[in-house]
C-alpha positions in Angstrom: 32.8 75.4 64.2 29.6 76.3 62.5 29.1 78.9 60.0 26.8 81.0 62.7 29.1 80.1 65.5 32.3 81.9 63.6 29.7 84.9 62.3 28.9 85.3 66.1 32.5 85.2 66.8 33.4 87.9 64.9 30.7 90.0 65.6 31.6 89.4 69.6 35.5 91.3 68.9 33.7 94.2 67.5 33.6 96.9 69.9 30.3 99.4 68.9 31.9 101.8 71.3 34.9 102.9 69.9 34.4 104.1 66.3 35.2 107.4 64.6 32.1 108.4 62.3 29.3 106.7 60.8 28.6 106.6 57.4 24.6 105.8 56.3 24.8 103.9 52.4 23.3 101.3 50.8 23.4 97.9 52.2 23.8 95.0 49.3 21.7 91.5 50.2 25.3 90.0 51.3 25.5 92.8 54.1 21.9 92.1 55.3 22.5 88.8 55.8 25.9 89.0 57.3 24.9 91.4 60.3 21.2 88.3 60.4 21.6 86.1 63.1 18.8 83.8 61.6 15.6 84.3 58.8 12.8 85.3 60.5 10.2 83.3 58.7 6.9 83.6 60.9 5.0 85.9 62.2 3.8 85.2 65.5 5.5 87.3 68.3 5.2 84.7 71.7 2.7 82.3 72.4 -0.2 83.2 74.1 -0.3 80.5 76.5 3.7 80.6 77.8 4.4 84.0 77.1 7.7 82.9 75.2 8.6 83.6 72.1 8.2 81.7 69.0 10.4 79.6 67.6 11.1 81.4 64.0 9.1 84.3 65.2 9.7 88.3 65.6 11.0 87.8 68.8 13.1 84.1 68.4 15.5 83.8 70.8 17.4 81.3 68.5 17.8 84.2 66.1 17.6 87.7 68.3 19.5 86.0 71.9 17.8 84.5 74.9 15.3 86.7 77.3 17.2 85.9 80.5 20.6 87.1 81.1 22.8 83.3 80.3 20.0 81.1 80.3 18.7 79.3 77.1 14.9 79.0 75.5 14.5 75.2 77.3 16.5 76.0 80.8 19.3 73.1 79.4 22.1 75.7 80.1 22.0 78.6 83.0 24.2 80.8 84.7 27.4 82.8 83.4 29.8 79.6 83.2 27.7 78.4 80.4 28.3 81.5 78.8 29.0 81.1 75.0 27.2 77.8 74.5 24.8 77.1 72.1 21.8 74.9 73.4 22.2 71.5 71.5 18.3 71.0 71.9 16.6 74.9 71.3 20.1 76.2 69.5 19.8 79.3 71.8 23.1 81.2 72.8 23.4 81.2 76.5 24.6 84.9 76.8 23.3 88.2 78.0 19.9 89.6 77.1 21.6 93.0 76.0 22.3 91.6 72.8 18.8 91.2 72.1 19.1 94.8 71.4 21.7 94.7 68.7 21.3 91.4 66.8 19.1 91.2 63.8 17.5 89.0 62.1 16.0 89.1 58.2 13.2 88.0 55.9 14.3 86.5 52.6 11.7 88.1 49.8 10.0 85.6 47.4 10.4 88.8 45.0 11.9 91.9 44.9 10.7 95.0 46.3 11.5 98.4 45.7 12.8 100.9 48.2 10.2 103.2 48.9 13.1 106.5 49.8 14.8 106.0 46.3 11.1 105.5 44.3 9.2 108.4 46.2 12.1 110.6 47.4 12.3 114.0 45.8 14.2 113.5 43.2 13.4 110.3 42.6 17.0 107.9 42.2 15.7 105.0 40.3 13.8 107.1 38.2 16.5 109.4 37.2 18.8 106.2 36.9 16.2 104.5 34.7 15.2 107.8 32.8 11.6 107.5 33.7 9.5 109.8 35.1 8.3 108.9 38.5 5.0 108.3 37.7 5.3 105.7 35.0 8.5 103.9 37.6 5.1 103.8 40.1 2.6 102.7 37.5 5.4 99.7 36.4 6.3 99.0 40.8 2.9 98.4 40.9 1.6 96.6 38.4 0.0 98.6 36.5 2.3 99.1 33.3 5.1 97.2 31.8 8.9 97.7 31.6 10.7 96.4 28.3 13.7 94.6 30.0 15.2 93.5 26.8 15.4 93.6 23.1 16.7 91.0 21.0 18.6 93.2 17.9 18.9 90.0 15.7 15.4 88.9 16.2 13.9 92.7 15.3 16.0 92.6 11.9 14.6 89.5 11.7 10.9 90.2 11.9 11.3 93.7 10.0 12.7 91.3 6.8 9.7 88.9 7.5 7.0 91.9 7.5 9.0 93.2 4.3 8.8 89.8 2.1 4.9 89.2 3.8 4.4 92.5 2.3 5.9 91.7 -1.3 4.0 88.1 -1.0 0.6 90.2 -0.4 1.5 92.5 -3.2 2.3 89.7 -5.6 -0.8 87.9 -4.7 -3.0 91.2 -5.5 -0.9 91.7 -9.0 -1.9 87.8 -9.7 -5.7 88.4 -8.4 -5.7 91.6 -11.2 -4.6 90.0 -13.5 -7.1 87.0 -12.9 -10.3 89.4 -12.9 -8.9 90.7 -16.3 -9.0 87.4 -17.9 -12.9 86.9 -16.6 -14.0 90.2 -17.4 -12.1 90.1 -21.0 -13.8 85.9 -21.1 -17.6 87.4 -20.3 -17.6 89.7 -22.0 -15.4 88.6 -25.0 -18.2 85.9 -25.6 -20.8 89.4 -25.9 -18.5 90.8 -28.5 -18.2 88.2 -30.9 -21.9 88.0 -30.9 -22.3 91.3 -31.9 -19.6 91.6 -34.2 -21.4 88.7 -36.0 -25.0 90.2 -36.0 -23.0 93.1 -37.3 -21.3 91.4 -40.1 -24.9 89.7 -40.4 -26.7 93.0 -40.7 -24.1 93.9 -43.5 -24.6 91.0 -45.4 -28.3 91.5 -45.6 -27.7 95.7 -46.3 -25.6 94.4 -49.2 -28.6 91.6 -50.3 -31.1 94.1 -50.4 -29.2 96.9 -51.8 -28.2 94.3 -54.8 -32.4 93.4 -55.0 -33.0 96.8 -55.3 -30.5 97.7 -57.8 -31.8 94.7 -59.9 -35.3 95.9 -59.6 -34.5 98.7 -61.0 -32.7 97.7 -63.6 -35.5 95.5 -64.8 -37.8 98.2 -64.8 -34.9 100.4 -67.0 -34.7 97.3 -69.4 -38.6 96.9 -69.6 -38.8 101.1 -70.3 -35.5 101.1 -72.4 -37.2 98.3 -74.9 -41.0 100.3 -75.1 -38.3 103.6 -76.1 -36.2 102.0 -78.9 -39.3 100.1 -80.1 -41.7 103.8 -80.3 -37.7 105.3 -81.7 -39.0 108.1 -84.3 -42.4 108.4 -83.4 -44.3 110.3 -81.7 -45.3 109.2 -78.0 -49.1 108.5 -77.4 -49.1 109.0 -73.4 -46.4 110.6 -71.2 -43.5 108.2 -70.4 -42.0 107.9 -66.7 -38.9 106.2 -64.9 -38.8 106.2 -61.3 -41.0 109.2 -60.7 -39.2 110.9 -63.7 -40.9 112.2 -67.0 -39.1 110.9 -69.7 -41.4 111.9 -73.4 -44.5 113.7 -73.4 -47.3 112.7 -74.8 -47.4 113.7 -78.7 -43.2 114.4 -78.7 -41.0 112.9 -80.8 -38.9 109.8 -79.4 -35.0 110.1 -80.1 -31.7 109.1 -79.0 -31.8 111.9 -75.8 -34.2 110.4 -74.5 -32.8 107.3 -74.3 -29.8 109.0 -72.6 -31.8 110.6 -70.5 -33.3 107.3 -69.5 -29.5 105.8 -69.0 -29.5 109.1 -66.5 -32.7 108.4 -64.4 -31.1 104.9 -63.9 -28.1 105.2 -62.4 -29.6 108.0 -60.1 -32.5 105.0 -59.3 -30.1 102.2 -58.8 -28.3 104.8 -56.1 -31.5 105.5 -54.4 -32.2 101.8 -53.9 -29.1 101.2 -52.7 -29.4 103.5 -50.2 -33.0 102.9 -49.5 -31.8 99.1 -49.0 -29.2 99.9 -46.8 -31.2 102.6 -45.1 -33.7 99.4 -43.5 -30.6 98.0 -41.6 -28.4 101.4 -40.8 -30.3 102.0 -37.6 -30.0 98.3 -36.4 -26.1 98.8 -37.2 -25.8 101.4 -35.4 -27.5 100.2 -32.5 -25.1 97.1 -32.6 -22.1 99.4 -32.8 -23.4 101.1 -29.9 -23.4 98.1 -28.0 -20.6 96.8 -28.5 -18.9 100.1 -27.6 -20.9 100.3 -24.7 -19.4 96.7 -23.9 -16.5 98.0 -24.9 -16.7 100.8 -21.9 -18.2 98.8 -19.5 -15.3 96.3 -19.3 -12.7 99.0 -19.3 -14.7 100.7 -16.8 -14.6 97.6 -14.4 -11.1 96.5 -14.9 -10.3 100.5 -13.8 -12.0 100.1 -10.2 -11.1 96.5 -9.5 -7.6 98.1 -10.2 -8.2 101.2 -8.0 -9.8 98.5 -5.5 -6.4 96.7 -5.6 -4.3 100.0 -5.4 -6.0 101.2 -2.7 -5.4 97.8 -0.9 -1.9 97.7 -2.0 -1.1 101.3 0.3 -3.3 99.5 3.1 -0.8 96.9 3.0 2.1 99.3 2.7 0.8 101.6 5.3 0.7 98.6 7.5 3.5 97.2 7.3 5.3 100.6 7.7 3.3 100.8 10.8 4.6 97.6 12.0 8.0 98.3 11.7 8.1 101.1 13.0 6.1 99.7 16.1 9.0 97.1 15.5 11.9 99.4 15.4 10.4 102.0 18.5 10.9 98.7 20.7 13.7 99.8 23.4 14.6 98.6 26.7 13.0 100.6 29.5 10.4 101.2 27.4 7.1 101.6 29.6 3.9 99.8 28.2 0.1 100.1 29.1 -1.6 96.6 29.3 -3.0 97.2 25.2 0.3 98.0 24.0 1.8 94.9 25.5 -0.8 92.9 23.9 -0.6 94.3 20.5 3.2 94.5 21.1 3.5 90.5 21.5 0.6 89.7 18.9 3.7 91.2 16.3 7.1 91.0 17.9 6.9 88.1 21.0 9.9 86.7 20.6 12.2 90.1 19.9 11.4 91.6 23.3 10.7 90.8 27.1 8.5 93.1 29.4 7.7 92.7 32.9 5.9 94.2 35.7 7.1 95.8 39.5 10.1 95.4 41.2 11.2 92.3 39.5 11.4 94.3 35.9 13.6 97.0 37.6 16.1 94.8 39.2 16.1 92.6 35.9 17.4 96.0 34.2 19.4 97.8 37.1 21.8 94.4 37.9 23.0 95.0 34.6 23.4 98.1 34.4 27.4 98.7 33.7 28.2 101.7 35.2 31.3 102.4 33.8 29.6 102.3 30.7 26.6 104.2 31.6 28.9 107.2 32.6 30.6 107.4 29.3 27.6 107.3 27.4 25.9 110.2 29.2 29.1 112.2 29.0 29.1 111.5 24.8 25.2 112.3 24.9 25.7 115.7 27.2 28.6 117.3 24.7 26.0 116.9 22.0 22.5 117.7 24.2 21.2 121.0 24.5 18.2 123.0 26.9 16.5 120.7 29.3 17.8 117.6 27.5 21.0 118.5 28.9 20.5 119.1 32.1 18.6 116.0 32.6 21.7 113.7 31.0 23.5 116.0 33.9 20.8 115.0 36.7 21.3 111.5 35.8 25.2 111.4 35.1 25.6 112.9 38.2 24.0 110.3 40.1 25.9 107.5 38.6 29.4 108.7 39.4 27.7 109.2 43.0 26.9 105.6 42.8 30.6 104.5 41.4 32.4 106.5 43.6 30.6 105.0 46.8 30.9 101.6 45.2 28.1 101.2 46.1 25.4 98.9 42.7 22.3 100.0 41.8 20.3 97.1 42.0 20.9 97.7 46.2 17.7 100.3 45.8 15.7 97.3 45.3 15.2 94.6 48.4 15.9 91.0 48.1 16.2 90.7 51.8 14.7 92.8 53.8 16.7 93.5 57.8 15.0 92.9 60.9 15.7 95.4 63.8 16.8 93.8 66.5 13.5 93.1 69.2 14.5 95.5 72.0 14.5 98.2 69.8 10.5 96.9 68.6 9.4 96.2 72.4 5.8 94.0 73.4 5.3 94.8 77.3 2.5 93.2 79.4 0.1 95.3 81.0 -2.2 94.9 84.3 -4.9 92.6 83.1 -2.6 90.4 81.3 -2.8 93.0 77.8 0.0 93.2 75.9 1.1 96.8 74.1 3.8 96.7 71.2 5.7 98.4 69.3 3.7 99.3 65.6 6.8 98.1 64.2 5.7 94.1 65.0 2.2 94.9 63.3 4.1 95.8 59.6 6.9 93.3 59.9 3.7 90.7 60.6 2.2 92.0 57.3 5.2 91.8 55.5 5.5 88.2 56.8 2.2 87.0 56.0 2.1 88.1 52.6 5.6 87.1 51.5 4.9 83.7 52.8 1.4 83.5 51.2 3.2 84.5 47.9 5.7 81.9 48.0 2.9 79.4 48.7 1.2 80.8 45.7 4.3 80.2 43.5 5.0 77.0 44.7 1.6 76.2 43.7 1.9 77.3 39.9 -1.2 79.8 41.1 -2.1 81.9 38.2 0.0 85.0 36.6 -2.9 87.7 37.9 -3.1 86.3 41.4 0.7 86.0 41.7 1.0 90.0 40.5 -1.7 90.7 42.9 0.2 89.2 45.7 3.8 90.6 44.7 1.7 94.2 44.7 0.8 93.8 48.0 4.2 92.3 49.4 5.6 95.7 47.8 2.5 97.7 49.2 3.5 96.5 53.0 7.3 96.7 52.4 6.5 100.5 52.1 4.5 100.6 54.9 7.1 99.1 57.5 10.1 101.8 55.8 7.0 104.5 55.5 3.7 104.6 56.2 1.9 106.8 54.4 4.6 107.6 52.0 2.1 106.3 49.3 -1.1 105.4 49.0 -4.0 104.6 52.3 -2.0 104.9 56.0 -1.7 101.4 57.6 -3.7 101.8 60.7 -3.7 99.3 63.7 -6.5 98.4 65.8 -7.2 101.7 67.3 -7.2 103.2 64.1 -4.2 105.4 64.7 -1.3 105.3 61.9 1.3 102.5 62.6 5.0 104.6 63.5 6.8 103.1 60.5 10.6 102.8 60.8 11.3 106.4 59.4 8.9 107.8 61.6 11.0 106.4 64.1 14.0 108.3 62.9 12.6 111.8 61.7 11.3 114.7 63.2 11.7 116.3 66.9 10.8 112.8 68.6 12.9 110.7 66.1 16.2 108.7 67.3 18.5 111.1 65.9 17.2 114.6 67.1 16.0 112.9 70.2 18.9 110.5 71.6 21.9 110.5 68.8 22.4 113.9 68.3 22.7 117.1 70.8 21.0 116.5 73.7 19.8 118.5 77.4 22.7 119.1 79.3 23.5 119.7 82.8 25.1 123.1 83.1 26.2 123.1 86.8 29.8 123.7 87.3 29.8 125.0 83.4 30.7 128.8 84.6 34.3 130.1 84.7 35.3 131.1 88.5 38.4 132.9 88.6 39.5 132.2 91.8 42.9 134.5 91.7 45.4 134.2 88.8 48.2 134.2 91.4 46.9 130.7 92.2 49.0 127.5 91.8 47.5 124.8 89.4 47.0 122.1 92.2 45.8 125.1 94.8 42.4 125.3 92.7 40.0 122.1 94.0 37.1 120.4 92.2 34.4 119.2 94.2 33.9 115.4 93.5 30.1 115.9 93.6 30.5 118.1 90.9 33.3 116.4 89.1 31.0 113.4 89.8 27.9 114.5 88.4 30.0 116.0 85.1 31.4 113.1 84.2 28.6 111.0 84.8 28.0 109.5 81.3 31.7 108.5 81.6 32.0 106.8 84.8 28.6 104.7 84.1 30.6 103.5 80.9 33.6 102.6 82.3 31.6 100.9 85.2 30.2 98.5 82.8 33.1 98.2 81.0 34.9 97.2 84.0 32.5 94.4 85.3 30.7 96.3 87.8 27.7 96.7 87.2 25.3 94.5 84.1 24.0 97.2 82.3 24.1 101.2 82.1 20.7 101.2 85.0 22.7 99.6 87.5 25.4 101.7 86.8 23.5 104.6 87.2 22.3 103.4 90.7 26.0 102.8 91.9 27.1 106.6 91.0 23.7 108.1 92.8 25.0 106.2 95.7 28.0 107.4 95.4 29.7 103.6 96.2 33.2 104.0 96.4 34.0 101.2 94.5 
């Protein structure tokens, strides 16, 4: 027996009338495909020429149960003693069309897809269990932003010891580069230095020559004067007698020994002035050489200070980079939510210590490993030690996770992998006069939801580029919440007469939705409702109810049991036997 055959099996011993309550949760992939009867994997409806419906299609009877009460797709099998067979040549269950109102099909999703009540619900869940506001879980659904989905702790210590010893190389490198410019500044200009020094030692030299030929001079003329003096020694002096500007005898005084002293006086005070007069001619040109070589002197300290600022001011450059980086480095944390630019700059420093990824898929990446257990004891450490707002927040979320534990119910069941089809009945295409056909707006969103996950796994199959496959994913997501809520977000889905498509919670809210309108309270008929006291000295079996009445009161009841019993096909013919009132 095949897999389907014993899933069909099973589902045939359920009985959908007798249950107690019904509880509304989360349904994991497994469950959606274990109430599936088949993948819907097209989107046609019938064909157009036979009026049947396609084979794979919204309304397959392979997958949803053949049109005609116990007859199959090709006519192989008919009639009730076929009943339970599967067609060898269409693979359609010969069995009653009723069960095209409970069996469902689903749609395998070439990517995940998140739910639209848990992402735009007030609160929203997967934002409170992702600590995100709801606006940057949108931006990241639909890819417009990126979720950091992990972060590789060895690889960050890693690259913050790599940016550390780049940093020391760079510093190194500018220490050496100093130290170079030194050497050819102290080179040039050492070349300068000796020059000077030399015409300096040059300019002494000749200071000390001319001060010697003056001094000699002089004492030449001292000699020739000191010879005329001891020669004229006694007598008495013709003409006045001079040294160096200095009258030495009168003319008509008397030469003696003081005056030759005197002479030995005018001397030494000559031979000083022409020292100083010699070395007077090359002072100034000293001097200028001294200044020059100080000025060197200056200028090459001068220099080696700003290439060294220039080098110090580099070195906090490098310093305040590399701070900057690791601490770009260190802010990395899962669930982290990027804009395009900080994803770029992100991977131009640290590729290979984190992974980021856009919509649904990111989400359900982080979510299916999400450890509960974990998660709930790590929000009750963080809430003893939180204060204010912070607090209640941690609360918000904790509270939300025990929800989930307690339900058993996993987080990563917010987020579709396979999406349920309703069963076709429920989604109806009647013909109208004229050969038009009017359907349910439910066929128009699953047939958008179709198209594009099918066009997207085409596209991946095809190794189409990373911007057309995000585009494609968005708009998968896009008609996902459409078909669960229309309008919920973003433009309405219209169809062709430009009205909004009922989505599948339209179909369940409000005054005309399934619960308030058919599962819940409904009109009543209140005849034979009143109390009549007949007399209380009446005997139990002495007080008669009128069938009619009883009839019409129990109505609901009788039509179930009639079908129940075999009497009547469905809950219309029933119906028709209790307004005739057949006895049987």
């Amino acid at each position: 027996m095949s897999t389907v055959t014993r899933q069909r099996d099973a589902r045939k011993s359920v009985d959908v009338n007798n249950f107690e309550a019904i509880r509304i949760g989360l349904a994991s992939p497994e469950a959606i495909r274990s109430w599936s009867y088949g993948e819907v994997t097209k989107p046609e409806t019938i064909n157009y020429r036979t009026l049947k419906p396609e084979h794979g299609g919204l309304f397959c009877e392979r997958i949803f149960g053949p049109t005609k009460d116990f007859e199959c797709y090709c006519g192989k099998y008919k009639r009730q003693r076929y009943a339970g067979t599967i067609c060898d040549k269409c693979g359609v269950e010969v069995t009653r069309s009723k069960v095209r109102r409970e069996r469902m099909g689903h749609i395998e999703l070439a990517a995940p897809v998140a739910h639209i009540w848990y992402v735009k619900g007030t609160p929203s869940r997967l934002g409170i269990l992702l600590d995100i506001t709801p606006r940057n879980l949108e931006r990241v659904l639909y890819f417009a932003s990126y979720l950091v989905t992990r972060v590789d702790e060895a690889k960050r210590q890693e690259l913050i010891e790599n940016i550390r010893q780049e940093l020391q190389a760079e510093l190194e490198e500018l220490d050496r580069q100093l130290e170079t410019r030194r050497r050819e500044l102290e080179e040039a200009q050492g070349a300068e230095l000796v020059a000077l020094r030399e015409r300096r030692s040059a300019l002494e030299r000749e200071a000390l020559e001319r001060a010697a030929s003056a001094r000699e001079r002089v004492r030449r003329q001292a000699a020739e004067v000191r010879e005329q003096l001891q020669y004229l020694l006694g007598q008495e002096a013709e003409a006045d007698l001079t040294f160096a500007g200095r009258l030495l005898v009168g003319a008509g005084e008397r030469i003696t020994e003081a005056h030759l002293l005197a002479l030995d006086e005018a001397e030494q005070e000559a031979v000083e002035e022409a020292e100083r007069t010699g070395r007077s001619t090359v002072t100034g040109e000293q001097a200028l050489v001294e200044a020059e070589q100080d000025l060197l002197v200056a200028r090459l300290t001068e220099q080696l200070a700003s290439f060294q600022n220039e080098i110090e001011r580099q070195k906090a450059d490098l310093r305040a980079e590399a701070d900057e980086l690791i601490r770009q480095v260190q802010e990395i944390h899962e669930l982290q939510v990027l804009t395009e630019q900080q994803y770029r700059e992100l991977m131009d420093i640290a590729s290979g210590v984190f992974e980021a990824k856009m919509g649904a898929e990111a989400v359900y990446e982080v979510v299916s490993r999400m450890d509960l257990d974990q998660l709930s004891a790590q929000l009750r450490a963080e809430m003893a030690q939180a204060t204010g707002q912070r607090q209640k927040r941690i609360a918000k979320r904790l509270r939300l996770v025990e929800a989930l534990r307690k339900s058993g119910n996993r987080p990563e069941w917010m987020l579709l992998t396979v999406l349920p089809v309703i069963p076709p009945d429920l989604r109806p295409m009647v013909q109208l006069d004229g050969g038009r056909f009017a359907t349910s707006d439910l066929n128009d969103l699953y047939r958008r939801v179709i198209n594009r996950n099918n066009r997207l796994k085409r596209l991946i199959e095809l190794g189409a580029p990373d911007i057309i496959i995000r585009n494609e994913k968005r708009m998968l997501q896009e008609a996902v919440d459409a078909l669960i809520d229309n309008g919920r977000r973003g433009r309405v889905v219209s169809g062709t007469s430009k009205h909004k498509l009922k989505s599948l919670s339209d179909m369940l809210k409000g005054k005309q939705g399934r619960f308030r309108q058919n599962l819940l309270g409904k009109r009543v008929d209140y005849s034979g409702r009143s109390v009549i006291v007949v007399g209380p000295d009446l005997k139990l079996h002495q007080c008669g109810l009128p069938k009619r009445m009883a009839l019409e009161l129990f109505k609901p009841f009788v039509m179930q049991r009639l079908v129940v019993h075999g009497h009547a096909h469905n809950i219309k013919a029933a119906k028709r036997l209790v307004e005739r009132m057949d006895p049987r």
